[in-house]
C-alpha positions, 0 to 999 in steps of 0.5 A: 106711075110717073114716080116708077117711071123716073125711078126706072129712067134713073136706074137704066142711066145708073146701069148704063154707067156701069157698063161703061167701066167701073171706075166711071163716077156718077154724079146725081144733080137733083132740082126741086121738080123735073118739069121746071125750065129753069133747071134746064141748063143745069142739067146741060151744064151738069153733062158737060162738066160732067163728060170733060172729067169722064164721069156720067150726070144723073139728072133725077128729081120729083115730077112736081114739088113734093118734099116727100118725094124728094127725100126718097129720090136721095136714099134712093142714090145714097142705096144706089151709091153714086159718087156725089149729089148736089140738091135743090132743096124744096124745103131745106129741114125736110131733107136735112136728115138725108143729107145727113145720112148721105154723108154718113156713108161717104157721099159728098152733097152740095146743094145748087139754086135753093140752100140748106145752110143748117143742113151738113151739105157740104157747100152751095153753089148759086145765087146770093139769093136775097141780094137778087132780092134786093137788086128785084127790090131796087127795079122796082123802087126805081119804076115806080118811084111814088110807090104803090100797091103790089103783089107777090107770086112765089113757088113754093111757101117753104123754099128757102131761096124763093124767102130769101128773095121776098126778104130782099126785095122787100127791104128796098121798099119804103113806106110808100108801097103797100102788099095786097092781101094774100100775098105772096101767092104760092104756084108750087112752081106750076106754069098754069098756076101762076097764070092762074093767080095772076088773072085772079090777082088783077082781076081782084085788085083794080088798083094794083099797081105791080107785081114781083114774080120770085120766079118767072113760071108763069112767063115760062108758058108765054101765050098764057101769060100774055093773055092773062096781062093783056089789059095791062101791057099799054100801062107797062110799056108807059111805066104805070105798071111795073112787073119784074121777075126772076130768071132770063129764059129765052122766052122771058126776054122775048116777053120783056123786049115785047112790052110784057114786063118791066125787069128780069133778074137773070140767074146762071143755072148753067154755072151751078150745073158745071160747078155742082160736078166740079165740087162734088168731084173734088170732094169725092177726091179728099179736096176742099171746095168753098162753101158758098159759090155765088154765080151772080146775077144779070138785070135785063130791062128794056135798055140793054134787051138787045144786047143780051138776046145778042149775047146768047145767041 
């Protein structure tokens, strides 16, 4: 029911287009799942950008993760024959041949947050991924410079950005850390499951000393995640535990000036919603575009928390 009904959203938007002159392009910026937050203000900056060159974002995408379901939205748009698309990959040689097939035919594809570098996209726009990585690695180094026992949350197994980043945050981790069993322990991207697996995680490892969150879903649902790390807060606010994560949505800043984590690294999605329309149109004009755009990074900890809440207000 929830796949008709986005299928059907996406067509009326594609219809209504349409409409609204025939020469309107429509650029399609597809995220790994619609229900994540983070990919909020891609899709804003995707619409802006979009309305400043007269042409129509399609914001369309999987109700949760599902390779599968991901593949199929892209031959939808490549049937439908929209002027662009620029993918989040949920698994990047899964949607390799459809990326392929889009370009076959004449439609540009870049992809935004998550890359497929093997694939034919054409560029990628978004964070140096393992470089976040490694400056997620260095907070934590830094925090607990004995080292220690920790964990890793991450979304999907096969996300090629969410690797990247374990990839550089381990990297800046010596000999005086040790990873837990099980870990990194995969959400899929959902809110409820990483709370979830972070209750069971402390609850199992009595000495753990901190957690890397590869993306900050369980921050995204904060009453839950407040509970699930009450017991730990008094560590944290002393610098005995250390939690850092990705991504710096409003409600993860206001967890970090509260106690409720250590570091943030924030990503720009707004910068890859604006640059996905921007590329996608000059490729749809025979222009060149640069094959990798990194769109930088932001660390947040409590020294300058006030200054950035002051910033994006």
């Amino acid at each position: 029911m929830k796949r008709m009904l986005f299928a059907t959203i996406a067509l009326a938007a594609l219809a209504a287009a349409g409409s609204a002159g025939a020469q309107e392009k429509v650029f399609a910026l597809v995220p790994k799942a619609l229900g994540v937050p983070f990919y909020a203000d891609a899709e804003k900056g995707c619409e802006e950008a979009a309305k400043k060159i007269g042409a129509t974002c399609l914001f369309t995408g999987p109700a949760q993760l599902d390779d599968a379901e991901q593949a199929r939205i892209v031959r939808d748009l490549i049937t439908r024959k929209v002027a662009g698309i620029s993918i989040a990959p949920n698994n990047a040689e899964s949607i390799a041949s459809v990326i392929a097939a889009a370009q076959d035919k004449g439609i540009p594809v870049v992809t935004f947050d998550s890359d497929a570098p093997k694939s034919k996209r054409t560029a990628f726009i978004g964070t140096n991924n393992e470089a976040g990585g490694e400056s997620a690695g260095e907070a934590f180094a830094k925090a607990l410079p004995k080292g220690g026992k920790y964990a890793v949350l991450t979304g999907g197994l096969s996300a090629a950005n969410l690797n990247d980043r374990i990839k550089g945050f381990k990297s800046k981790l010596d000999g005086s850390f040790t990873e837990v069993a099980g870990s990194p322990f995969s959400c899929n991207d959902d809110s409820s499951a990483a709370v979830q697996i972070i209750q069971d995680v402390l609850a199992k490892n009595s000495d753990l000393d901190g957690i890397f969150f590869v993306g900050g879903w369980p921050m995204f649902a904060p009453q839950a995640y407040a509970r699930a790390v009450k017991n730990k807060v008094e560590d944290l606010k002393a610098g005995k535990f250390v939690i850092v994560s990705f991504d710096t949505l409003p409600t993860q800043v206001k967890l970090l000036k509260d106690g409720y984590a250590t570091t943030l690294v924030g990503q720009r999605p707004y910068a890859m919603g604006t640059g996905s329309v921007e590329q996608l149109d000059k490729l749809s004009k025979g222009e060149t575009v640069p094959p990798v755009t990194d769109t930088g990074v932001d660390i947040v900890d409590k020294t300058n928390v006030d200054k950035f809440m002051a910033a994006a207000q």
